[in-house]
Legacy VTK file of the C-alpha trace (Angstrom):
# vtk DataFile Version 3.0
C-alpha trace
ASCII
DATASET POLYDATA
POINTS 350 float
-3.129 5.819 -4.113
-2.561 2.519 -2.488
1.665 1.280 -2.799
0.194 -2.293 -3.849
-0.644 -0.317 -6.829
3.050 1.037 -7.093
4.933 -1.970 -6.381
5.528 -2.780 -9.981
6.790 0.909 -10.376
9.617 0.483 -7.487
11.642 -2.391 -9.167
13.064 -0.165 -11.714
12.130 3.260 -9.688
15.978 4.565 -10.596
15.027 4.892 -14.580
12.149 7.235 -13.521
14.354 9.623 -12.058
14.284 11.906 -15.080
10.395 12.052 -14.430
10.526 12.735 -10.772
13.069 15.757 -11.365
10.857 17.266 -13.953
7.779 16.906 -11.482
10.169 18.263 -8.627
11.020 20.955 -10.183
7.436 22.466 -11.155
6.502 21.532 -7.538
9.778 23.820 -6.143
8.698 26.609 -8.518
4.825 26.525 -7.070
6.160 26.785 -3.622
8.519 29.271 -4.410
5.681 31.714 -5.942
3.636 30.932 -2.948
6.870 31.548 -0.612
7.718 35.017 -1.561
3.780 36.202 -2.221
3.158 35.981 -6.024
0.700 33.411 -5.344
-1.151 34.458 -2.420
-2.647 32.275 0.355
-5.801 33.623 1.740
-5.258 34.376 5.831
-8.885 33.748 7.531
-10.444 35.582 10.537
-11.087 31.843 12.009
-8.905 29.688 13.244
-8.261 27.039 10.744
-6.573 23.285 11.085
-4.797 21.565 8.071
-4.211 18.197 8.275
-2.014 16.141 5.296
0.154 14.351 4.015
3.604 14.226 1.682
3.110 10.795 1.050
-0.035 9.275 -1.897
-2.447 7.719 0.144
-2.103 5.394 3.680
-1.020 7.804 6.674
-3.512 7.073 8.931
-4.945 10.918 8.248
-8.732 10.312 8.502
-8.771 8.711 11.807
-6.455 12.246 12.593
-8.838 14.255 10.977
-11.844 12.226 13.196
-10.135 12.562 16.084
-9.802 16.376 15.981
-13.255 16.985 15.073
-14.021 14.861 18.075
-12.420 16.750 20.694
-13.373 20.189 19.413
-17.046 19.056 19.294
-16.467 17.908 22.951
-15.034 21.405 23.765
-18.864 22.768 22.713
-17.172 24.500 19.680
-19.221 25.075 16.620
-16.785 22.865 14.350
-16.866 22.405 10.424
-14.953 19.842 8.368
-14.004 20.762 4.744
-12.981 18.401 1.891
-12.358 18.451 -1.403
-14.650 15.192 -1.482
-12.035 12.797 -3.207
-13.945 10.644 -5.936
-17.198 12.162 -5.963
-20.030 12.661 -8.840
-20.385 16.436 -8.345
-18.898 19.465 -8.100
-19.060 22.843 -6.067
-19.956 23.523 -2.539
-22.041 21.281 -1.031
-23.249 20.201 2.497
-22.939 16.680 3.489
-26.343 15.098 5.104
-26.723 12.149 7.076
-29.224 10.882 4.469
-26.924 11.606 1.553
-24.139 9.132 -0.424
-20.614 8.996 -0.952
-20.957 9.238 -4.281
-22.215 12.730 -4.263
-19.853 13.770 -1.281
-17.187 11.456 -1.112
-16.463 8.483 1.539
-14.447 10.545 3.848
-16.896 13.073 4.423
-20.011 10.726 4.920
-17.837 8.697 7.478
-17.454 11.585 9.030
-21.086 12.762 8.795
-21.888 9.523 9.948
-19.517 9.367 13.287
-19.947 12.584 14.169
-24.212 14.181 13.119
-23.347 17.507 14.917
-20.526 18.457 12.816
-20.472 20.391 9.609
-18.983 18.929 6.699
-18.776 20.262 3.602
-17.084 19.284 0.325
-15.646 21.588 -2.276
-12.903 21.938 -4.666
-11.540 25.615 -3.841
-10.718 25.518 -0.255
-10.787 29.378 -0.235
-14.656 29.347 -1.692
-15.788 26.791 0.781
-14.638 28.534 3.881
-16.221 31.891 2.660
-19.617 29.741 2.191
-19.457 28.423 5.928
-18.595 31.664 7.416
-21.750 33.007 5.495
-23.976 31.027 7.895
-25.872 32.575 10.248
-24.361 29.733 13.071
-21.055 29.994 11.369
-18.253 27.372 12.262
-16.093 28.975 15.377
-13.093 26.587 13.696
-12.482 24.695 10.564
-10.433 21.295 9.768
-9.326 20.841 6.084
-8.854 17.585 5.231
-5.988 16.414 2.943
-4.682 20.010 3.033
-0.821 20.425 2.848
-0.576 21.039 -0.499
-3.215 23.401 -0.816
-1.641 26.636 -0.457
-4.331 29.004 -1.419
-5.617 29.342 2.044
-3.302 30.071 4.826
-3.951 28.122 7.977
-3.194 28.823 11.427
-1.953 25.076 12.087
-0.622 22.499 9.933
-0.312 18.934 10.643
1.968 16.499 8.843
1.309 12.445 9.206
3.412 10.011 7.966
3.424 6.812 8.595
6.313 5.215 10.674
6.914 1.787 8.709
8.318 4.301 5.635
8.219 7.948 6.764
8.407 10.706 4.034
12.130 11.229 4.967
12.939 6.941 3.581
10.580 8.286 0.479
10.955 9.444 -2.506
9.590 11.660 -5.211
6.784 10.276 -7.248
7.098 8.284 -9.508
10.080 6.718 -7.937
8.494 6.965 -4.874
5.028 8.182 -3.368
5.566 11.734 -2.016
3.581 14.212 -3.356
6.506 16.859 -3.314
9.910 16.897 -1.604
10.687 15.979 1.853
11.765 19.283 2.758
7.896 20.411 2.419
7.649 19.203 5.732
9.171 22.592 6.884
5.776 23.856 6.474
4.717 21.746 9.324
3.608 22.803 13.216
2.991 19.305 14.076
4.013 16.386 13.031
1.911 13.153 13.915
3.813 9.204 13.494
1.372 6.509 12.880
1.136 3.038 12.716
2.584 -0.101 15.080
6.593 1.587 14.813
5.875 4.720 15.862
6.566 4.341 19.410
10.370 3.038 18.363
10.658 6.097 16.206
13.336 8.648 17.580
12.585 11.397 14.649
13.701 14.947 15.786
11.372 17.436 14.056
11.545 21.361 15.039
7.831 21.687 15.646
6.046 18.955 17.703
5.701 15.625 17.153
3.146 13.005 18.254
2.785 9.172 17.732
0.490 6.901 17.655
-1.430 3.886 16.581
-4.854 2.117 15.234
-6.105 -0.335 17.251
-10.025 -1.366 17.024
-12.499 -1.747 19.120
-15.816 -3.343 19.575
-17.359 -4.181 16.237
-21.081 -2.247 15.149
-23.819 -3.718 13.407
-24.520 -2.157 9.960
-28.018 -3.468 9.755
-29.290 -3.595 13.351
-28.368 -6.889 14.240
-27.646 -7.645 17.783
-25.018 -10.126 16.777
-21.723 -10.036 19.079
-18.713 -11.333 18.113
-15.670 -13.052 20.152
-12.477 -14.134 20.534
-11.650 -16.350 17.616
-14.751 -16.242 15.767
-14.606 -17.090 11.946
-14.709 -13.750 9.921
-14.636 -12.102 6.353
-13.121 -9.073 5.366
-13.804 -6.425 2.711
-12.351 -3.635 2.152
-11.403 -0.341 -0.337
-8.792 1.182 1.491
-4.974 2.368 1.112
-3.597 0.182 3.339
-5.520 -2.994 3.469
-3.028 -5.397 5.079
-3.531 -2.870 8.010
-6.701 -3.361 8.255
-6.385 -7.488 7.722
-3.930 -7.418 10.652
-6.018 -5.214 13.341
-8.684 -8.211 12.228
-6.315 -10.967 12.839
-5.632 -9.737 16.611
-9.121 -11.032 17.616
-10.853 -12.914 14.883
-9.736 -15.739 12.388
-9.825 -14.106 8.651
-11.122 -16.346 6.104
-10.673 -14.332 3.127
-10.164 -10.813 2.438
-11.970 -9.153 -0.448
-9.888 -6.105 -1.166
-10.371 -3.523 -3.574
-8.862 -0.178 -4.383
-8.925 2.925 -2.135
-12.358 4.941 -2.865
-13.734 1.963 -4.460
-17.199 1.879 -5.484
-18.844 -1.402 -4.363
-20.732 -2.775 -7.818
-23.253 -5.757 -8.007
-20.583 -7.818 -8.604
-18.802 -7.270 -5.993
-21.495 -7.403 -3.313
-22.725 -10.619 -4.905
-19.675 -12.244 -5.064
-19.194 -11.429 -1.131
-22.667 -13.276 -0.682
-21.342 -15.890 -2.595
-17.937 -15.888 -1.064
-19.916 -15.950 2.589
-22.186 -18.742 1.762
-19.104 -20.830 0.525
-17.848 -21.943 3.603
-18.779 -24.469 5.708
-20.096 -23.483 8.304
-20.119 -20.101 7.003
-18.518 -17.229 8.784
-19.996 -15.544 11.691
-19.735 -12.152 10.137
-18.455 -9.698 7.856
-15.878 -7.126 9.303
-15.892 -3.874 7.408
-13.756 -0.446 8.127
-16.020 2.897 8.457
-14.716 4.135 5.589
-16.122 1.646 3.234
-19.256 1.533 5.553
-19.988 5.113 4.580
-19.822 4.057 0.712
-22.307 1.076 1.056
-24.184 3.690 3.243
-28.084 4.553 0.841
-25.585 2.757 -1.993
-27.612 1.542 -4.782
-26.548 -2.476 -4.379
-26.693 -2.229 -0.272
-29.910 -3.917 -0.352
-28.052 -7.444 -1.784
-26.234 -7.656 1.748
-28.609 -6.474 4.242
-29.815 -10.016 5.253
-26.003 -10.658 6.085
-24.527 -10.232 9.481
-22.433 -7.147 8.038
-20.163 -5.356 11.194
-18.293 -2.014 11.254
-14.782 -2.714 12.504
-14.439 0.874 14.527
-11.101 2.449 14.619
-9.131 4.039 17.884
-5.983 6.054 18.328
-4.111 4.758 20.858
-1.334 7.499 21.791
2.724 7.237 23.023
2.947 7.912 26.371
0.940 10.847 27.048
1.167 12.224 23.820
-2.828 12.269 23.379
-2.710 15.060 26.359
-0.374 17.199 24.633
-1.840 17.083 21.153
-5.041 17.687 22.534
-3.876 20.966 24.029
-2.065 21.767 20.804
-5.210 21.689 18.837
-7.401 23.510 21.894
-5.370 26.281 22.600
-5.567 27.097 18.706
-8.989 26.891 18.241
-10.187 29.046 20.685
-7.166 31.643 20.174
-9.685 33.483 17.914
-13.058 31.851 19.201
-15.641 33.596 17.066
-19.215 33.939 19.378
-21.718 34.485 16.537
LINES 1 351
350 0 1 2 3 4 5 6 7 8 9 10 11 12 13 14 15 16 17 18 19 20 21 22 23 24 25 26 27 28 29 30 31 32 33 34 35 36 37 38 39 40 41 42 43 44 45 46 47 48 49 50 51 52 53 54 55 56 57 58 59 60 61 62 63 64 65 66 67 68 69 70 71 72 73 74 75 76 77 78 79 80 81 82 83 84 85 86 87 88 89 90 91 92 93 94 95 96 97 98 99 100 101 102 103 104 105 106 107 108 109 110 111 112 113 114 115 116 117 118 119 120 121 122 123 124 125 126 127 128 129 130 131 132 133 134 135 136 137 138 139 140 141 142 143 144 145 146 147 148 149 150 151 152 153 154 155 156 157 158 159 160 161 162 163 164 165 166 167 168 169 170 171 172 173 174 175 176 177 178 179 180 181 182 183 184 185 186 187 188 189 190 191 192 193 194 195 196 197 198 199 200 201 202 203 204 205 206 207 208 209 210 211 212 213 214 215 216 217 218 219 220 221 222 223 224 225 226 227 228 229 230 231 232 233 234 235 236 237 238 239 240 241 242 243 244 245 246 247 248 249 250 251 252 253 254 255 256 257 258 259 260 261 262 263 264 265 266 267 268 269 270 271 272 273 274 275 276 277 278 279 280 281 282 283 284 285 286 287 288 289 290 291 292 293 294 295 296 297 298 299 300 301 302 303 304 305 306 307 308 309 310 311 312 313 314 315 316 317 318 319 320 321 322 323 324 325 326 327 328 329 330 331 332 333 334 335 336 337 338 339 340 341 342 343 344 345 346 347 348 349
């Protein structure tokens, strides 16, 4: 949930109080049954990474949840990714392909289909049924990252990772609805890690009792959608478009190296209709002269990916605006280690 969307909410936040204590107090009762074993979390014989968040929407989790999948790949581990596949048209198990759509797996899980071909991704709503299905395979995943995990406590992992971002960390938050966490701040004591994003993280002094890393998104060269060789520079004229959770993030790692004309923003987990793909032709072709390209994030390049209206803006210079991590200090070492040294605690050689 994007906090554009809540803005209207936080100037009389106070009177929803009432709400928020209601809400808090079915969440404390959840984790209390899950804290003392009436609810039980499901322990796996893998080694198994959660990453999440407290806070609606716009930590900077998915580039996380790349970045691990990245370096365990690179570590010749037999690595799956599991979602829930937010905003999807189906339900179940299923695997993601490289020739499939976000609209039957979700955006996140294409993108990260798309970045990464030798990974496993697979969506599904019960975490616990959708790690028994990839440990069924014959080449069965040696570790597994759930995505947008920290509040599902039906399976048990053996790491948890918190991310918050650093311009209003879950501690300055509140409870939804009078603010955007998803349960109290003290759910963070459910944390191993905990992971600072965005441009204030480095400034950020937060003791936490596990560890805790900081970083932030930076891009780098853009990537042709639609095989065109076109290369961009310094300066150059530029549209946006975007469905993301943080969109003025995005509009400002733009503004570092190209001049932004407009930026057509739209919801996080939008689906791109007609209209909006013709009224970014129309939007392009309205300047004079008319922009050199069209900067896009991954995520929203892995919706438009086989979409249904792709075909209006193929003959337009469209350009993936890649994102990279860039790490405090040499925290990048030491959360590489971190996430190593679990995954091959219990390295399964099937």
């Amino acid at each position: 949930m994007s906090r554009n969307y809540l803005r209207p909410v936080y100037a009389f936040r106070h009177l929803l109080w009432p709400i928020a204590l209601i809400y808090g107090a079915v969440l404390s009762v959840r984790n209390l049954l899950f804290d003392i074993g009436l609810l039980r979390s499901r322990k796996f014989d893998v080694p198994v990474i959660a990453v999440g968040n407290l806070e609606m929407g716009g930590t900077g989790k998915s580039p996380l949840v790349l970045h691990i999948c990245g370096h365990l790949l690179r570590k010749g581990l037999r690595v799956a990714m599991l979602s829930r596949g937010h905003g999807r048209s189906t339900r179940g198990f299923l695997l993601v392909d490289e020739n499939g759509t976000a609209t039957v797996v979700g955006d996140e899980p294409m993108q990260a289909k798309l970045r990464f071909p030798d990974l496993t991704v697979a969506v599904c709503e019960s975490r616990v049924d959708g790690i028994g299905k990839l440990l069924s395979f014959k080449n069965a995943p040696q570790v597994i990252v759930l995505d947008d995990a920290f509040q599902h406590r039906w399976v048990r992992p053996g790491l948890t990772i918190l991310v918050t971002p650093a311009d209003r960390p879950f501690w300055q938050n509140h409870l939804f609805p009078v603010g955007t966490l998803r349960e109290w701040a003290s759910g963070a004591d459910r944390a191993d890690a905990l992971v600072l994003t965005g441009k204030e993280a480095a400034a950020n002094n937060m003791a936490f009792d596990g560890r805790t890393f900081r970083l932030r998104a930076s891009c780098t060269e853009p990537i042709a959608m639609f095989g065109t060789s076109l290369q961009l520079n310094g300066g150059d004229r530029v549209l946006l478009l975007s469905g993301i959770a943080r969109p003025e993030r995005f509009r400002h790692t733009a503004q570092q190296s190209f001049k932004v004309l407009a930026h057509h923003t739209h919801s996080d987990h939008h689906v791109f209709t007609e209209k909006d793909l013709l009224g970014l032709r129309d939007a392009f072709h309205s300047f004079d002269p008319s922009p050199k390209a069209i900067l896009i994030t991954e995520k929203d390049a892995a919706r438009l990916h086989n979409g249904p209206f792709t075909s209006l803006i193929k003959d337009l210079p469209v350009l993936i605006l890649p994102i990279h991590l860039e790490w405090n200090g040499d925290d990048e070492q030491h959360f590489n280690q971190l996430i190593a040294q679990h995954a091959e605690s219990n390295k399964r050689d099937r």
